[in-house]
DOKOL-943451 format. One record per residue (C-alpha): x, y, z. Coordinates in steps of 0.1 Angstrom, whole numbers, plus 2048, in hexadecimal, padded with zeros to 3 digits. Example, Ala and Ser with C-alpha at 12.3 -4.5 7.8 and 13.67 -1.06 7.14 Angstrom:
87B7D384E
8897F5847
***
This chain:
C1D85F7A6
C1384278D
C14821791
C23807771
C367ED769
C387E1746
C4C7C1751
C337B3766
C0E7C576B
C087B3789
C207BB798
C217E8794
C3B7FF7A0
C318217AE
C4783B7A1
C4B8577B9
C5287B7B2
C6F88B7BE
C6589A7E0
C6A8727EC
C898707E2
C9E879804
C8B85F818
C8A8467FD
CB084B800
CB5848822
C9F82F830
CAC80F842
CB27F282B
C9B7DC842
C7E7F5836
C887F880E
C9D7E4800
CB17E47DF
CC07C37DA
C9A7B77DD
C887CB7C9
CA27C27AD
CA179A7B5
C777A37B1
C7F7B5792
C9479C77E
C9677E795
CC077E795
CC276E7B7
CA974D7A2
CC2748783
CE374F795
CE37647B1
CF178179E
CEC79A7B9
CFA7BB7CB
D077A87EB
D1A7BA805
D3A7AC7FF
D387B47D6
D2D7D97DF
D477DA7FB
D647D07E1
D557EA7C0
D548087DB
D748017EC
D897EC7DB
D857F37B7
D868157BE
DA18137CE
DB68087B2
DAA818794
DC8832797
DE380D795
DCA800778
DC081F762
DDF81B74A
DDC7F674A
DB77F9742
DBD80F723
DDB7FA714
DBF7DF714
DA77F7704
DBF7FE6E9
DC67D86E3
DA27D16E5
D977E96C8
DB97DE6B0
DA77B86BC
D877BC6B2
D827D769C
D7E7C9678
D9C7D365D
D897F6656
DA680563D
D8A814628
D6481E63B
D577FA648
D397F365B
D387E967E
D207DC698
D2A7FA6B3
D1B7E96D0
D2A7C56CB
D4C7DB6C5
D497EB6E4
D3B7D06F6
D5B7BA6F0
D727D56F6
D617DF715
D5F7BB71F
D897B9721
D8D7D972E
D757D074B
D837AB74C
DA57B5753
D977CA778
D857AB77F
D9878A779
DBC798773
DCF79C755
DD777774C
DB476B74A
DA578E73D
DB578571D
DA975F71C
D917566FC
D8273F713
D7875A72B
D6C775710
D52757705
D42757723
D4177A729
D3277F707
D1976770F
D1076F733
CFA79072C
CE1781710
CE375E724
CD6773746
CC0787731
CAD769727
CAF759743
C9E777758
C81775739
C7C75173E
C7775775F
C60773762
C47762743
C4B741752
C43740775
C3474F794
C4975D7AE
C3A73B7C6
C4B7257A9
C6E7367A2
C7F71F7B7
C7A70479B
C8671777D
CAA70E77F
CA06EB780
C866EC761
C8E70D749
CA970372E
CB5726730
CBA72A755
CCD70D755
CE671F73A
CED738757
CF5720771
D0D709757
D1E72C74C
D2573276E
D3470F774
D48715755
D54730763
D5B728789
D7170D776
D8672A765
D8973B786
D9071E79B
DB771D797
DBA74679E
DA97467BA
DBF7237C7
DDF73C7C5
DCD7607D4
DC27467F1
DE473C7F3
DF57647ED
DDA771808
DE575981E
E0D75B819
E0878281E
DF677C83D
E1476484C
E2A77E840
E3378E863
E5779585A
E577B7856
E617B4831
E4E7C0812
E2C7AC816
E287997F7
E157AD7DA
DF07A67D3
DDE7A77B2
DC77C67A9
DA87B579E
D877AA7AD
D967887B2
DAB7947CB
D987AA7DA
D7A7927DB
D907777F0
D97794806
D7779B80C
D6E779813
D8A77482F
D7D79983F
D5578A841
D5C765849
D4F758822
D61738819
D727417F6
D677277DE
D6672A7B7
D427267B3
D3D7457D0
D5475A7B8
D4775479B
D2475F7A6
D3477E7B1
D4B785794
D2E780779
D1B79878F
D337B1788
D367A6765
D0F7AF764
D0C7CF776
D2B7E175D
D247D173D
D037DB731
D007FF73E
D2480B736
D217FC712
D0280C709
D0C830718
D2B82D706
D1B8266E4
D018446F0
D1E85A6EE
D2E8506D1
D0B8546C3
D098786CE
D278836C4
D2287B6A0
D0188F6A2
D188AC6AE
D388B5698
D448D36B1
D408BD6CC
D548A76BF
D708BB6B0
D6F8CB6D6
D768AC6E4
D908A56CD
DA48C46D8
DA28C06FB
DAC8966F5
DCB8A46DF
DD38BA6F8
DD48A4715
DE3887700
DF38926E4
DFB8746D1
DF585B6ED
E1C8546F5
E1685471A
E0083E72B
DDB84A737
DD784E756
DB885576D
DC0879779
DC688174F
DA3870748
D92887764
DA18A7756
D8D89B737
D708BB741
D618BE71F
D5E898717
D4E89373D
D388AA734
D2C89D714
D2C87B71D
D1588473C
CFC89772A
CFC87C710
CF4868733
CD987D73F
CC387D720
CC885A71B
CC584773C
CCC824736
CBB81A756
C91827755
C8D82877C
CA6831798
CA682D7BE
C9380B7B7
C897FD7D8
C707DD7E2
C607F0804
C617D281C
C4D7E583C
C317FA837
C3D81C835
C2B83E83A
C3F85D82D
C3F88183F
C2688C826
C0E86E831
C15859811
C1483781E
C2381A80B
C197F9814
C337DD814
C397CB7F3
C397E97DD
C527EE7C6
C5B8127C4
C728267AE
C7884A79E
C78851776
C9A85776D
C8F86C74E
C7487D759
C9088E776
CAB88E759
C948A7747
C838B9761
C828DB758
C818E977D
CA28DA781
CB28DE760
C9F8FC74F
C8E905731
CA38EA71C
CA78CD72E
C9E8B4716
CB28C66FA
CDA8B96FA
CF08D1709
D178CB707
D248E471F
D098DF737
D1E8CF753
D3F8DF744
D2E902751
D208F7771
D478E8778
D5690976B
D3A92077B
D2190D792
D219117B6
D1C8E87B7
D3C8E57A1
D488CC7B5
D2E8B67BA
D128B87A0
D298BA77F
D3E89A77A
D3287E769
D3786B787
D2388279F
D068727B5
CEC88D7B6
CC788E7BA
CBF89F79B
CD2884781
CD086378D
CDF84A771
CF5840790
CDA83D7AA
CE484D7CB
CE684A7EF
CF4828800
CEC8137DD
CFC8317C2
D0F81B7AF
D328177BA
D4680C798
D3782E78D
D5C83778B
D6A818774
D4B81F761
D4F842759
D7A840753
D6F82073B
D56832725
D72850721
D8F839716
D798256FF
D6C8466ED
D9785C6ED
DA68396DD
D868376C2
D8885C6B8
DB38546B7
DB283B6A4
D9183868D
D7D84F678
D5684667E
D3885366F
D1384666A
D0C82F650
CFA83D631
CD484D635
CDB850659
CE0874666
CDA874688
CDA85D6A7
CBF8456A4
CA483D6B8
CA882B6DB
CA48066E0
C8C8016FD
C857E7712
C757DD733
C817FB74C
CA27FD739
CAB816719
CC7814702
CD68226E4
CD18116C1
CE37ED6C6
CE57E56A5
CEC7FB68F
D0B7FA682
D2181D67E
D3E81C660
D6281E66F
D85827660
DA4820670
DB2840669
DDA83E655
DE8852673
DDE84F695
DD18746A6
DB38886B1
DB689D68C
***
């Protein structure tokens, strides 16, 4: 066990080993608590309340889910629009910021599952979106540097940069307003609707569902309430799926037979893209899932897993006691590289390391996906709080890689060879932001 936080020394996290992690994972939320220990972390609930609620969880896990079999093709035509958009006229090899290219890309893509086509593609709405991450990041710093826990309360009212969060969010609980006047109004026409004919047709996006959810618990539906709740989505997909998805691209360029791999198996499942992608095409993608998940496990974007703020003293079997207030977590890549679990060579890249557990495991079913929530990988968390837009996540890293490698060539720029070191910050890892990679938009569209 150690104890550390780099964020905030007087404040320390004990990091357990792995032994904890079943009753870490199934105590009561009243004893350790999620939600709490990341308001305690980064202070969300003081410069927005950009948190996990019920209801927001409630609509990822069920809703969302739900639909991503309807929204699959849509989300991929906006893929392909989105790279044609913002990829630079790249005739002949031209250099490219990767991460701000996939951040925008990703950005519509995700836009279009969470406020609906029409407003998905509004300039107006891909400002704020750009903005919203680097404006929360600040805000979180400002936060944490300038104030004690006892003084947060004032911060909204005396930190220039906190104050940017709560006018974005105005900004854009005035862009929501009129869509959530006419799902109001279709929830409640559908509702009347007793007739016996088709009930009216609902929109697939977290607008819709959100109003849902607020009729089911009682929560007035008001643009300010939605916004809150849509920019926490916003922040929870962004980030992560970005910098995984630049991680792979990364990889893959260190790895030419991995690469011409996964070109076969895309050609083979797509050809030359005539029909639309759909989500059971994306999951027969076996080799790419299991590149893009090893590229995952060597390179956790999130430090520590199973993060929870301990709220009762707690004594485990062992006789570990806890008391209340400690923050406690697991390493995610000290377990992504523990060679009891993954041999000899766990911290050396292995492509077909999940492709031959799917193909010959006895956990081929559980364990191998990129998607799976085991104890032994845990980019996704697990138990109750394993993230539930796992799904959109993993589907939205595979489209944005097949529509790169079909329509651009890409290499590193020159004097680089190999994928560069990781950006680290407080708790959080990521690939190389800004470095650029050198793209060609190749004469005829394929994965030659």
């Amino acid at each position: 066990m150690n104890m550390y936080n780099s964020g905030n020394a007087e404040r320390p996290m004990l990091f357990l080993p792995m032994k904890y992690l079943e009753e870490v994972r199934g105590a009561r939320s009243n004893v350790m608590s999620l939600p709490k220990a990341l308001d305690q972390r980064a202070g969300l609930d003081k410069i927005g309340g950009f948190l996990l609620s019920e209801h927001v969880v409630s609509v990822v896990r069920l809703a969302m889910t739900r639909a991503l079999t309807q929204l699959t093709p849509e989300v991929n035509d906006k893929c392909v629009a989105a790279y044609k958009e913002f990829m630079p006229p790249c005739t002949e090899w031209t250099e490219v910021n990767t991460m701000q290219l996939i951040l925008r890309i990703w950005t519509r893509m995700i836009s279009h599952v969470i406020v609906g086509a029409e407003l998905s593609q509004s300039n107006a709405w891909l400002e704020e979106m750009n903005l919203f991450v680097p404006t929360c990041i600040k805000a979180v710093f400002s936060l944490r540097n300038g104030y004690s826990s006892s003084t947060y309360w004032l911060a909204r009212y005396t930190n220039n940069d906190i104050k940017a969060i709560f006018r974005l969010r105005s900004r854009v609980a005035k862009l929501l307003e009129p869509l959530l006047r006419d799902r109001v109004e279709a929830v409640r026409l559908r509702t009347q609707d007793d007739t016996g004919r088709k009930k009216i047709d609902l929109h697939a996006d977290a607008i819709q569902w959100f109003v849902e959810e607020y009729t089911r618990r009682g929560i007035k539906p008001t643009a300010d309430q939605l916004a809150q709740d849509i920019l926490t989505l916003s922040l929870v997909s962004l980030a992560s799926t970005t910098a995984t998805t630049l991680g792979v691209i990364y990889d893959l360029l260190d790895r030419p037979d991995s690469l011409l791999e996964i070109k076969q198996e895309l050609k083979q499942s797509f050809g030359g893209m005539g029909d639309k992608i759909s989500r059971q095409a994306l999951s027969q993608l076996i080799v790419l899932d299991s590149f893009a998940k090893e590229s995952q496990r060597l390179n956790p974007i999130n430090q520590i897993s199973m993060h929870r703020l301990v709220l009762q003293d707690h004594t485990f079997k062992d006789g570990l006691r806890v008391p209340a207030g400690t923050d406690i977590g697991f390493t995610n890549e000290q377990i992504s590289k523990d060679s009891a679990t993954w041999g000899e060579d766990g911290d050396k890249f292995d492509a077909h390391r999940f492709l031959r557990l799917r193909e010959t495991g006895e956990s081929a079913d559980s364990r191998a996906p990129m998607t799976a929530v085991t104890h032994d990988m845990l980019p996704w968390g697990t138990g109750a709080h394993a993230c539930p837009g796992r799904f959109l996540a993993a589907d939205g890293i595979k489209m944005m890689v097949l529509n790169l490698l079909f329509m651009y060539d890409v290499k590193y720029p020159a004097g680089i060879t190999s994928r560069p070191k990781n950006d680290d910050a407080h708790l959080t890892m990521g690939p190389a932001a800004k470095m650029p990679l050198l793209f060609r938009q190749k004469g005829t569209y394929g994965f030659d």
